[in-house]
VMD Tcl script that builds the backbone (N, CA, C; Angstrom):
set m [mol new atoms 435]
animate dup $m
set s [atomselect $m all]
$s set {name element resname resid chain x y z} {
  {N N UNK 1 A -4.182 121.983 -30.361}
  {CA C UNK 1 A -3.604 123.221 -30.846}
  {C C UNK 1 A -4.615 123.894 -31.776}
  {N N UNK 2 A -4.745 124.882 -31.164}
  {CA C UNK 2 A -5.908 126.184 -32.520}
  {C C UNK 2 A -4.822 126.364 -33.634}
  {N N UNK 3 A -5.697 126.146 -34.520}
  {CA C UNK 3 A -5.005 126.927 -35.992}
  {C C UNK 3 A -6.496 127.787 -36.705}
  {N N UNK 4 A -6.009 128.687 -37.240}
  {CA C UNK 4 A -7.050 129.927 -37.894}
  {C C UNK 4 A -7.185 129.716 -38.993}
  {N N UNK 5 A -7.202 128.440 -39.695}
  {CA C UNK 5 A -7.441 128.307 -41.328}
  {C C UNK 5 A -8.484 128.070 -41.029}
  {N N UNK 6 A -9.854 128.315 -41.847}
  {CA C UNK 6 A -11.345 128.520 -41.766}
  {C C UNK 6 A -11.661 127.874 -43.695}
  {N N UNK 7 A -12.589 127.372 -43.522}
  {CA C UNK 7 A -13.224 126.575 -44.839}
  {C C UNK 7 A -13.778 127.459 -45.425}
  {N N UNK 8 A -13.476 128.211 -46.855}
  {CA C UNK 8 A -14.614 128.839 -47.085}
  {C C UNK 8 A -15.170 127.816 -47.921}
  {N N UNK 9 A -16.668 128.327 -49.033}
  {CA C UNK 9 A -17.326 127.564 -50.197}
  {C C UNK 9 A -17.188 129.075 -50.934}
  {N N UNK 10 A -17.299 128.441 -52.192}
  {CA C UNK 10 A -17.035 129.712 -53.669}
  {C C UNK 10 A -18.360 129.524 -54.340}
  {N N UNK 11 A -19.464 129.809 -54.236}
  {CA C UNK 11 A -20.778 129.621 -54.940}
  {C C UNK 11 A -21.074 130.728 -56.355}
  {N N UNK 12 A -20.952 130.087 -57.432}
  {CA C UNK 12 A -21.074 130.723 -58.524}
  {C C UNK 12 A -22.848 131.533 -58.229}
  {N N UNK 13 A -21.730 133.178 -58.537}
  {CA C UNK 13 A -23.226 134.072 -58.698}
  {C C UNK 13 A -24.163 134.156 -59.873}
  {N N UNK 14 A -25.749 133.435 -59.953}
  {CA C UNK 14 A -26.121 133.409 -61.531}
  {C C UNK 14 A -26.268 134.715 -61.895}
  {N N UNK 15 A -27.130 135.466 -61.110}
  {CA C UNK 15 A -27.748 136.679 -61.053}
  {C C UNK 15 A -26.632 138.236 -61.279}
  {N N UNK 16 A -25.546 138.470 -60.707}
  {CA C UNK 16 A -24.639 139.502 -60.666}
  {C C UNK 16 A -23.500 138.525 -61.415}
  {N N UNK 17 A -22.660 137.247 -61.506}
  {CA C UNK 17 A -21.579 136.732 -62.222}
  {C C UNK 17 A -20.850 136.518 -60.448}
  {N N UNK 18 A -19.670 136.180 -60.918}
  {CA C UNK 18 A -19.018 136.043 -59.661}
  {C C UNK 18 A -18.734 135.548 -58.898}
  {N N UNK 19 A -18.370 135.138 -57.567}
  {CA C UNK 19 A -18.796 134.112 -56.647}
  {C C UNK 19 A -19.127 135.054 -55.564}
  {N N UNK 20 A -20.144 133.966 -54.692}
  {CA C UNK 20 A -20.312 134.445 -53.248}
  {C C UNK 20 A -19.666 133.290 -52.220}
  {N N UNK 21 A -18.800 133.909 -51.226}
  {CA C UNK 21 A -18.194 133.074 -50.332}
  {C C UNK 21 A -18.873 133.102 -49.187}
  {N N UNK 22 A -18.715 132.000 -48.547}
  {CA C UNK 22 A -19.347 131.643 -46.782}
  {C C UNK 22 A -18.159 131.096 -46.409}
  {N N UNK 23 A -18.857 130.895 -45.421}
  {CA C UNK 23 A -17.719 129.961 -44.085}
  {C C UNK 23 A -18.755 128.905 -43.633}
  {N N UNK 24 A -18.180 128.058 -42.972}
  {CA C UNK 24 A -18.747 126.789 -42.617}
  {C C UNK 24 A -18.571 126.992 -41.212}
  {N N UNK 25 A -17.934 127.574 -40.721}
  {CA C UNK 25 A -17.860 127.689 -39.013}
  {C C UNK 25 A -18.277 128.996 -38.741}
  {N N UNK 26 A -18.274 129.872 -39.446}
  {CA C UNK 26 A -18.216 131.165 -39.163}
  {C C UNK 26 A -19.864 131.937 -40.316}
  {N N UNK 27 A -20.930 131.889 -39.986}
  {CA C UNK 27 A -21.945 131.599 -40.888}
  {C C UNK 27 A -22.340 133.722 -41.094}
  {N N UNK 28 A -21.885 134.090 -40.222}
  {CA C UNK 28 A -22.393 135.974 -40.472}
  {C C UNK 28 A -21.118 136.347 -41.513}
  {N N UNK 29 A -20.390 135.514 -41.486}
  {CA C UNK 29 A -19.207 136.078 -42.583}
  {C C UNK 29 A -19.576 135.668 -44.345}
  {N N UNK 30 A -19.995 136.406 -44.916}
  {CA C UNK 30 A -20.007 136.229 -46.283}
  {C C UNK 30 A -19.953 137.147 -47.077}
  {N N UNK 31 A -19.362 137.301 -48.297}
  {CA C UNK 31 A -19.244 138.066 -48.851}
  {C C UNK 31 A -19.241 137.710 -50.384}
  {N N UNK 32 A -18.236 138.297 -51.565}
  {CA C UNK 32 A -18.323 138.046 -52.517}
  {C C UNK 32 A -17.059 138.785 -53.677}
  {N N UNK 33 A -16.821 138.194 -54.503}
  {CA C UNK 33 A -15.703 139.017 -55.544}
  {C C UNK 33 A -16.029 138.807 -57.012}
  {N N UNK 34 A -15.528 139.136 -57.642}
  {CA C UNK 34 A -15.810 139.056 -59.451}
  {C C UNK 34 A -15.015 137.986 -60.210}
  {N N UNK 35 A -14.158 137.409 -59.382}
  {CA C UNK 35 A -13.567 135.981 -60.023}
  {C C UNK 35 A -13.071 135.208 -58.265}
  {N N UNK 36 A -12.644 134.255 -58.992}
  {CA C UNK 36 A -12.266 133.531 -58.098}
  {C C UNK 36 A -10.891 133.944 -56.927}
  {N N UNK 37 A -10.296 134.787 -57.645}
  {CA C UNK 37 A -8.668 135.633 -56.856}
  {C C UNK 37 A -9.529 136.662 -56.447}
  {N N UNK 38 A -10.540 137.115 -56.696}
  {CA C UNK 38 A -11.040 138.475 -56.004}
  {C C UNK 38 A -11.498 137.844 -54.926}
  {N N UNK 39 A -12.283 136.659 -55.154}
  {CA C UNK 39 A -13.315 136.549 -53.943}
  {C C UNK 39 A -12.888 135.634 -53.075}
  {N N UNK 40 A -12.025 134.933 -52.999}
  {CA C UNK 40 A -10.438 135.210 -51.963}
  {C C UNK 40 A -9.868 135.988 -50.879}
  {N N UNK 41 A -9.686 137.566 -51.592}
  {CA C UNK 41 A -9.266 138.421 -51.149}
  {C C UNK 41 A -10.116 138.826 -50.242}
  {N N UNK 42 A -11.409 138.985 -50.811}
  {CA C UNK 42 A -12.575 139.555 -49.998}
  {C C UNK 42 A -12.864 138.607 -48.567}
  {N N UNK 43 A -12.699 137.150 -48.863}
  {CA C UNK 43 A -12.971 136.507 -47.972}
  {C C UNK 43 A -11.788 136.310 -46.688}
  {N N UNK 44 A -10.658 136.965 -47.208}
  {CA C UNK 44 A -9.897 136.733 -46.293}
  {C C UNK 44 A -9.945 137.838 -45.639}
  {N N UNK 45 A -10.646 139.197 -45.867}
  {CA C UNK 45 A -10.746 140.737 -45.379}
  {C C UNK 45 A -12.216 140.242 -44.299}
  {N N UNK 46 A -12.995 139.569 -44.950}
  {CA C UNK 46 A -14.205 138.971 -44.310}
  {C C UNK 46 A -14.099 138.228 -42.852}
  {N N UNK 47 A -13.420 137.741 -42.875}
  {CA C UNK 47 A -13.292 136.611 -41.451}
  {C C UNK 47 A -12.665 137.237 -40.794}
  {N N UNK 48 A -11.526 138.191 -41.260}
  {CA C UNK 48 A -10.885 138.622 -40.149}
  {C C UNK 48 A -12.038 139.802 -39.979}
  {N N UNK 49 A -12.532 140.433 -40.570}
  {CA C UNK 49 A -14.036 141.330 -39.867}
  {C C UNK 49 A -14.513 140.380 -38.896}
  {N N UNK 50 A -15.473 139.137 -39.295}
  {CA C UNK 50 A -16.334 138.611 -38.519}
  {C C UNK 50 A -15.570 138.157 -37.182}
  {N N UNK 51 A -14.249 137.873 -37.285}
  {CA C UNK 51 A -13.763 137.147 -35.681}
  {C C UNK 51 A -13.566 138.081 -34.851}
  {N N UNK 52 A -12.800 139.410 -35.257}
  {CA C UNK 52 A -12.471 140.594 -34.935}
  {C C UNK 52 A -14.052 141.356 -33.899}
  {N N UNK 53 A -15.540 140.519 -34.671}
  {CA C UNK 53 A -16.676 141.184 -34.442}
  {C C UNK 53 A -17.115 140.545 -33.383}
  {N N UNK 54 A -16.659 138.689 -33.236}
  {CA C UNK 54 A -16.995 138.032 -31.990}
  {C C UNK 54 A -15.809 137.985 -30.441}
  {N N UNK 55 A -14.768 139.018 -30.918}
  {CA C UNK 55 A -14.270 139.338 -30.001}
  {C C UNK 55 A -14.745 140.663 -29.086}
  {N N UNK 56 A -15.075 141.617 -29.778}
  {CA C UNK 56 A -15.835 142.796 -29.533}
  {C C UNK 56 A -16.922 142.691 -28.524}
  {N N UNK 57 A -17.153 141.568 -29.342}
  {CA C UNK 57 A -18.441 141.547 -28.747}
  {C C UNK 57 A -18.626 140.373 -27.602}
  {N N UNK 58 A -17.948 139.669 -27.207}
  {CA C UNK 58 A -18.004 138.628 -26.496}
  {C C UNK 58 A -18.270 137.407 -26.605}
  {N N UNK 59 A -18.473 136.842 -27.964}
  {CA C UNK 59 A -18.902 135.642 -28.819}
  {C C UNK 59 A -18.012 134.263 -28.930}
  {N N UNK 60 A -17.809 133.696 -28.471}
  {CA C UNK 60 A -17.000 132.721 -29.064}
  {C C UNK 60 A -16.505 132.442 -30.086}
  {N N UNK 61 A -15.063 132.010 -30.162}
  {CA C UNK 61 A -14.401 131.699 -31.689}
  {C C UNK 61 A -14.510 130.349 -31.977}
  {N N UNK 62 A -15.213 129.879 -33.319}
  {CA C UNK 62 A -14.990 128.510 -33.499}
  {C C UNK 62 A -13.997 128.147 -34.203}
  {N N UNK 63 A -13.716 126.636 -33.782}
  {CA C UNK 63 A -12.372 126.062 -34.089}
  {C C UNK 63 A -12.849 125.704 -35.602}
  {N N UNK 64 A -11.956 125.875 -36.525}
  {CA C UNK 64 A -12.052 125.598 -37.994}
  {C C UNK 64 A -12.035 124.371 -38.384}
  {N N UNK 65 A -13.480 124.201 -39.040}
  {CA C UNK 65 A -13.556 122.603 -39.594}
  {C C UNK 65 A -12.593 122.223 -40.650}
  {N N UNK 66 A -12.200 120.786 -40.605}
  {CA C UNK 66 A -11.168 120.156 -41.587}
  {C C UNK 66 A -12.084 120.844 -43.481}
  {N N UNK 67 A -11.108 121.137 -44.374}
  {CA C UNK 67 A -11.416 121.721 -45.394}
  {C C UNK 67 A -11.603 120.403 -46.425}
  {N N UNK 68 A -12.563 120.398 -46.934}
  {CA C UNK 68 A -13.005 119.505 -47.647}
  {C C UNK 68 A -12.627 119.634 -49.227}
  {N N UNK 69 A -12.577 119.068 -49.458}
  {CA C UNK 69 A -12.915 118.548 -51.648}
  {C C UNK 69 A -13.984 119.938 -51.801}
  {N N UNK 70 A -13.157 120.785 -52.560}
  {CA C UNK 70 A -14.166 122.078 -52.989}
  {C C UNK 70 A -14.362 122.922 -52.497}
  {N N UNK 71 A -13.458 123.167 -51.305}
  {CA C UNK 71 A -14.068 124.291 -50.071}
  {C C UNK 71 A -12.066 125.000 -50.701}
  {N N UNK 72 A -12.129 126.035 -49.650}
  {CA C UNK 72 A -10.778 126.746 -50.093}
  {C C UNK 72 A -10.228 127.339 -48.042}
  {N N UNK 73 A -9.324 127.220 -48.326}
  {CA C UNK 73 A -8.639 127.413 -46.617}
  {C C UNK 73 A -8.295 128.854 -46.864}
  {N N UNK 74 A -8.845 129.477 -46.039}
  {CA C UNK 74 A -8.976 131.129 -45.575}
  {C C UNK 74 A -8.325 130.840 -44.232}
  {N N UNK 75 A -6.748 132.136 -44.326}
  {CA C UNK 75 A -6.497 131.909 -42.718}
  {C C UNK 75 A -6.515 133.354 -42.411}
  {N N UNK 76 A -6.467 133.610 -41.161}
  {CA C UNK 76 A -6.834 134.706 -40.541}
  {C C UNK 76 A -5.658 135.618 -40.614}
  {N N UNK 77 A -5.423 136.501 -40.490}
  {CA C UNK 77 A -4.177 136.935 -40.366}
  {C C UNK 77 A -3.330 137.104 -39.410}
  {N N UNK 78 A -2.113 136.949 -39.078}
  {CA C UNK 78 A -1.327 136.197 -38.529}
  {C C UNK 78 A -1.450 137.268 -37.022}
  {N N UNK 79 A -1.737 138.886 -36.632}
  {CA C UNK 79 A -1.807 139.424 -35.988}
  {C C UNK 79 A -3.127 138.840 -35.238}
  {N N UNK 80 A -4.444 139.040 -36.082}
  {CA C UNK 80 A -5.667 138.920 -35.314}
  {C C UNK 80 A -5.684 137.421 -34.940}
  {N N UNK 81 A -4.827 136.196 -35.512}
  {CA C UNK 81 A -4.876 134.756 -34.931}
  {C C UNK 81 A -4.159 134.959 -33.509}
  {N N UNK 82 A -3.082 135.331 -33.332}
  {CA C UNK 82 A -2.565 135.509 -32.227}
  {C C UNK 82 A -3.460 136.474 -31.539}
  {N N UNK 83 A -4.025 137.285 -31.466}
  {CA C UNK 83 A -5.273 138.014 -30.146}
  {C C UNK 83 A -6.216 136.693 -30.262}
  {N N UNK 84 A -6.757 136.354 -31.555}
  {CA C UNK 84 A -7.781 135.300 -30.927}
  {C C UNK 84 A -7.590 134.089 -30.113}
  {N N UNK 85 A -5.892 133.451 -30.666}
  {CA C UNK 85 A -5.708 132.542 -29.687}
  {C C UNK 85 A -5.571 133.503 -27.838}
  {N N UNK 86 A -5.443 134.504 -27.931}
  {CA C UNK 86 A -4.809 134.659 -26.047}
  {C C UNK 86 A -6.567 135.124 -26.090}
  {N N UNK 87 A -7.474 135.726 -26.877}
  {CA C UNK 87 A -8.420 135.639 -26.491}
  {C C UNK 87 A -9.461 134.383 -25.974}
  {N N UNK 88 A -8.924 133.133 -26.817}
  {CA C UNK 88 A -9.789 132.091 -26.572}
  {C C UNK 88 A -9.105 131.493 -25.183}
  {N N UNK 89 A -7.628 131.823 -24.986}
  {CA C UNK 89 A -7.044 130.879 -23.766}
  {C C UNK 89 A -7.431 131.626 -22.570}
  {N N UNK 90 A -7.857 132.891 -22.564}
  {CA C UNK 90 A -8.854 133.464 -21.425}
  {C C UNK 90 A -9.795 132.829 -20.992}
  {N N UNK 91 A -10.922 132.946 -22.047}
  {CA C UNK 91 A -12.114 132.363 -21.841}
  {C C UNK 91 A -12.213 130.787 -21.331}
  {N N UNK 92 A -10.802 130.020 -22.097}
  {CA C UNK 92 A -10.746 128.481 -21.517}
  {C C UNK 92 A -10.184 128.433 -20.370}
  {N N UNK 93 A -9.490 129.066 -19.555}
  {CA C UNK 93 A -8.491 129.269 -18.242}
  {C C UNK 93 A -9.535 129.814 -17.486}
  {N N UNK 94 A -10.079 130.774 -17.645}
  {CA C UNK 94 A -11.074 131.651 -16.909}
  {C C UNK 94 A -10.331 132.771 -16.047}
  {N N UNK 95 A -9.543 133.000 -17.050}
  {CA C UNK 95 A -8.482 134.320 -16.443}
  {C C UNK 95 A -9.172 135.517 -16.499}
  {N N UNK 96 A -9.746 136.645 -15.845}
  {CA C UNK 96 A -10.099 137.970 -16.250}
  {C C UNK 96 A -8.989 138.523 -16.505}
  {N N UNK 97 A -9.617 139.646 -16.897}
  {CA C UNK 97 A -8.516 140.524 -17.691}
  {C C UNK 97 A -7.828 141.615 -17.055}
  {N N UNK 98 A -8.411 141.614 -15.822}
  {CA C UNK 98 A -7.547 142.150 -14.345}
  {C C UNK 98 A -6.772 140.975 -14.040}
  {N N UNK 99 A -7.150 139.872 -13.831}
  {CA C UNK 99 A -6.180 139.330 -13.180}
  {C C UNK 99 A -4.387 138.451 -14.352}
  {N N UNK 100 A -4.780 138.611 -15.403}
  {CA C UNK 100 A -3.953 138.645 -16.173}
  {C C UNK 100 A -2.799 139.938 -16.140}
  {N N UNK 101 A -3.848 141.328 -16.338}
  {CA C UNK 101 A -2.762 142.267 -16.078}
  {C C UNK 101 A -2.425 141.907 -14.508}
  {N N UNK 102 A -2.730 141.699 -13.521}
  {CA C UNK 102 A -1.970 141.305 -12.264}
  {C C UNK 102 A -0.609 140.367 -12.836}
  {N N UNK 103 A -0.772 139.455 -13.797}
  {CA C UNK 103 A 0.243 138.526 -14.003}
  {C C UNK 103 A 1.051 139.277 -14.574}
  {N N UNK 104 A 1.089 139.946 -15.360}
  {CA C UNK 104 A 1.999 140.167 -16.496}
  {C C UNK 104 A 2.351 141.879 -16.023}
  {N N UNK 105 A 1.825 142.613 -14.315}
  {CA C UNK 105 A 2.164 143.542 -13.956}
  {C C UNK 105 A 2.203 144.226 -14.663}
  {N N UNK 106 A 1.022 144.904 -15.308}
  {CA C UNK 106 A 0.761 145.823 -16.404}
  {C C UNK 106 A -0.591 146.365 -16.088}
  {N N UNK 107 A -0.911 147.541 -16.287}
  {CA C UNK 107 A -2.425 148.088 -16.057}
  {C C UNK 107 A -3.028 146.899 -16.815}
  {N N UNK 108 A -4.599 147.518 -16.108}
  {CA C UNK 108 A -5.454 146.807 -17.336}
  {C C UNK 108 A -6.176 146.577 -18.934}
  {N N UNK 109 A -5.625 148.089 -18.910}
  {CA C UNK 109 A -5.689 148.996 -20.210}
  {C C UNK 109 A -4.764 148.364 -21.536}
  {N N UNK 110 A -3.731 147.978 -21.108}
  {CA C UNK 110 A -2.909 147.288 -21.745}
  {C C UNK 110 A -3.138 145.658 -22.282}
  {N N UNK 111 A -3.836 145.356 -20.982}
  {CA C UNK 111 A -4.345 144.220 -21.714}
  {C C UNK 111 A -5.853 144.221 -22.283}
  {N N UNK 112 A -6.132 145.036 -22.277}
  {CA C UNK 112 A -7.756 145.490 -22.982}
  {C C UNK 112 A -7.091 145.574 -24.676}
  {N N UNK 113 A -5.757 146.406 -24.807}
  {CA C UNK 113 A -5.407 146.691 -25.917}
  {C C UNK 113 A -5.147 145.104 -26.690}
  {N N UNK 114 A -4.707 144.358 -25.543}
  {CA C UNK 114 A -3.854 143.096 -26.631}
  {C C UNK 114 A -5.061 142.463 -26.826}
  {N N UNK 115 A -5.921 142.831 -26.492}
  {CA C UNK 115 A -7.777 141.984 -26.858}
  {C C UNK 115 A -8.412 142.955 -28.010}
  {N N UNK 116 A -7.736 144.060 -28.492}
  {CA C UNK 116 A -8.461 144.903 -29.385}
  {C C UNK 116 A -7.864 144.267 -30.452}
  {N N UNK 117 A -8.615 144.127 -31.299}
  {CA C UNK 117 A -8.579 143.101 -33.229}
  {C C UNK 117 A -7.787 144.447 -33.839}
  {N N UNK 118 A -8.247 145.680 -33.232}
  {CA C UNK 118 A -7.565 146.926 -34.497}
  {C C UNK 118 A -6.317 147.533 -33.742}
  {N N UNK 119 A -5.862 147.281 -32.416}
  {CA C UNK 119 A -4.847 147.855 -32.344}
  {C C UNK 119 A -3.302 147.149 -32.170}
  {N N UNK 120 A -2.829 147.139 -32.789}
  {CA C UNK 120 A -1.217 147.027 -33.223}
  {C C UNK 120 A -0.219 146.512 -32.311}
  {N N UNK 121 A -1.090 145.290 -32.169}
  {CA C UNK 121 A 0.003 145.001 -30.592}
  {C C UNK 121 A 1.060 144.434 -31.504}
  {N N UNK 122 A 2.096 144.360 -30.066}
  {CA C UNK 122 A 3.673 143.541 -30.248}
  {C C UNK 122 A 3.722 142.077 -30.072}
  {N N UNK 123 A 3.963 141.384 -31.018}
  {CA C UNK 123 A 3.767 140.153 -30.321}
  {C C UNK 123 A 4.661 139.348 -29.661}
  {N N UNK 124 A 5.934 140.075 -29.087}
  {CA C UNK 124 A 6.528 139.344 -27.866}
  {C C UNK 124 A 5.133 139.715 -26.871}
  {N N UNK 125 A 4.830 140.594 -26.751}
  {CA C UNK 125 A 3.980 141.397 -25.633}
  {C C UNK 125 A 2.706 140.141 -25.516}
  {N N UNK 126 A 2.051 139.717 -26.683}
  {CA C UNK 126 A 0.738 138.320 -26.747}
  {C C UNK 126 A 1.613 137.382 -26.483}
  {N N UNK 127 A 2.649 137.190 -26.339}
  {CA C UNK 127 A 3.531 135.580 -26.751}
  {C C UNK 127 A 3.220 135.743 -25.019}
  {N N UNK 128 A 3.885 137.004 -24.020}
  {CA C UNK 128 A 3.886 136.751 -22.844}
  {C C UNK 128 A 2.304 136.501 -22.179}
  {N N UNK 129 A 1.641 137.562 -23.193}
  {CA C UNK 129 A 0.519 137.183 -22.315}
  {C C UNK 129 A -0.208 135.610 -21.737}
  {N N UNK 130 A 0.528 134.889 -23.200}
  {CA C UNK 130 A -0.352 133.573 -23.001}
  {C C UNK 130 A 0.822 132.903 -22.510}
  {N N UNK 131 A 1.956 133.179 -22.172}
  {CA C UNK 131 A 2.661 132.561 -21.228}
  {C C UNK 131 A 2.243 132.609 -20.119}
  {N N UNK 132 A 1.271 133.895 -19.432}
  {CA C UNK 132 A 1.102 133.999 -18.381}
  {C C UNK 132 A -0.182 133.307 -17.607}
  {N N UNK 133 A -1.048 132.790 -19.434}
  {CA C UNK 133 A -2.275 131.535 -18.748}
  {C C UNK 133 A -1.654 130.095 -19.692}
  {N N UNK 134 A -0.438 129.797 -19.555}
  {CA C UNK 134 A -0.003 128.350 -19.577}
  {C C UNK 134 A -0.280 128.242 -21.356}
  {N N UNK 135 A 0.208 129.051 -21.929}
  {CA C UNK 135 A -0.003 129.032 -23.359}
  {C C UNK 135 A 0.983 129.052 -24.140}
  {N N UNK 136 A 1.356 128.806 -25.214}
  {CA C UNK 136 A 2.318 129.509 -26.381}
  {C C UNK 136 A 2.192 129.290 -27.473}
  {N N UNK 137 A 2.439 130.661 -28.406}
  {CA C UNK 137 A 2.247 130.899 -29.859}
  {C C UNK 137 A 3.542 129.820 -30.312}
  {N N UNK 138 A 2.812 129.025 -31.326}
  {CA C UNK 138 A 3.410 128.101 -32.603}
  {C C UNK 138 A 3.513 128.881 -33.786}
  {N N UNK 139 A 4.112 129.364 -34.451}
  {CA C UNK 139 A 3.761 129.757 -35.877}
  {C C UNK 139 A 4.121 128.591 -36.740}
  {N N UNK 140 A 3.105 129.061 -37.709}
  {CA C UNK 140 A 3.923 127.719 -38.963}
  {C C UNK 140 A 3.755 128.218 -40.467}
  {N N UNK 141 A 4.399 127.432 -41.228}
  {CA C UNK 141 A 4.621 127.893 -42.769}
  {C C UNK 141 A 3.813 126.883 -43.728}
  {N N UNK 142 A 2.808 127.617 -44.906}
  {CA C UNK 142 A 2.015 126.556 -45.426}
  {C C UNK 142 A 2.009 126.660 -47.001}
  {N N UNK 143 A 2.303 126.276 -47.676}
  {CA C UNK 143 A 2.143 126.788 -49.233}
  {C C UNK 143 A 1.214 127.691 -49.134}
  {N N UNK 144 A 1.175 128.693 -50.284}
  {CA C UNK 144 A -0.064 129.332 -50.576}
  {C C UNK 144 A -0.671 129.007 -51.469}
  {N N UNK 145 A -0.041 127.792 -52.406}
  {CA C UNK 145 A -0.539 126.973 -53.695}
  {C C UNK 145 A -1.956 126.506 -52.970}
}
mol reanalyze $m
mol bondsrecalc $m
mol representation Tube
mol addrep $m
């Protein structure tokens, strides 16, 4: 089962103050905030940029390494996890994206949309899609402590 929690690291900035965040799976994503709740925020605006950027673009999504002693769990947001999971169960099925809209009897345009990171899909509409390559969305509930 994919889950979208991603490792970041919080590296104290000497030079500007602050921290700068990375990812451990995800290495073009970094960024930075002025305390530790800022640079959080930033990092969670960050990954969903960078995954959003390897969908675009045709890149593979990596599966998120276990979060270690000192690292902090960044999850994706709950819209763009669901496109990335029906995006990754494409690429693992080897469904095109014609022949999906063949499944789910919908232009192809439509399913171009449920692959776009910025547009506003429904997610009964992704729940079916990945019903239609042997898939289904889990959601789950996690402290935010």
């Amino acid at each position: 089962m994919e889950q979208f929690v991603y490792s970041a690291t919080l590296t104290p900035d000497s030079q500007d103050g602050g921290f700068v965040v990375t990812f451990v799976d995800v290495p073009e994503a970094i960024t930075q905030g002025e305390d530790r709740a800022d640079a959080l925020r930033e990092a969670a605006d960050c990954l969903e940029e960078a995954i959003a950027n390897r969908m675009v673009t045709g890149l593979p999504i990596p599966s998120p390494s276990p979060i270690k002693r000192r690292q902090h769990a960044v999850p994706l947001p709950a819209q763009t996890a669901a496109k990335a999971a029906l995006y990754i169960a494409l690429q693992e099925t080897k469904v095109t994206k014609a022949e999906l809209a063949k499944r789910l009897r919908c232009d192809e345009k439509e399913v171009r949309r449920l692959l776009d990171p910025r547009h506003p899909s429904k997610l009964p509409r992704i729940e079916a899609a990945l019903a239609a390559v042997g898939q289904r969305l889990v959601v789950g509930l996690q402290s935010a402590a």
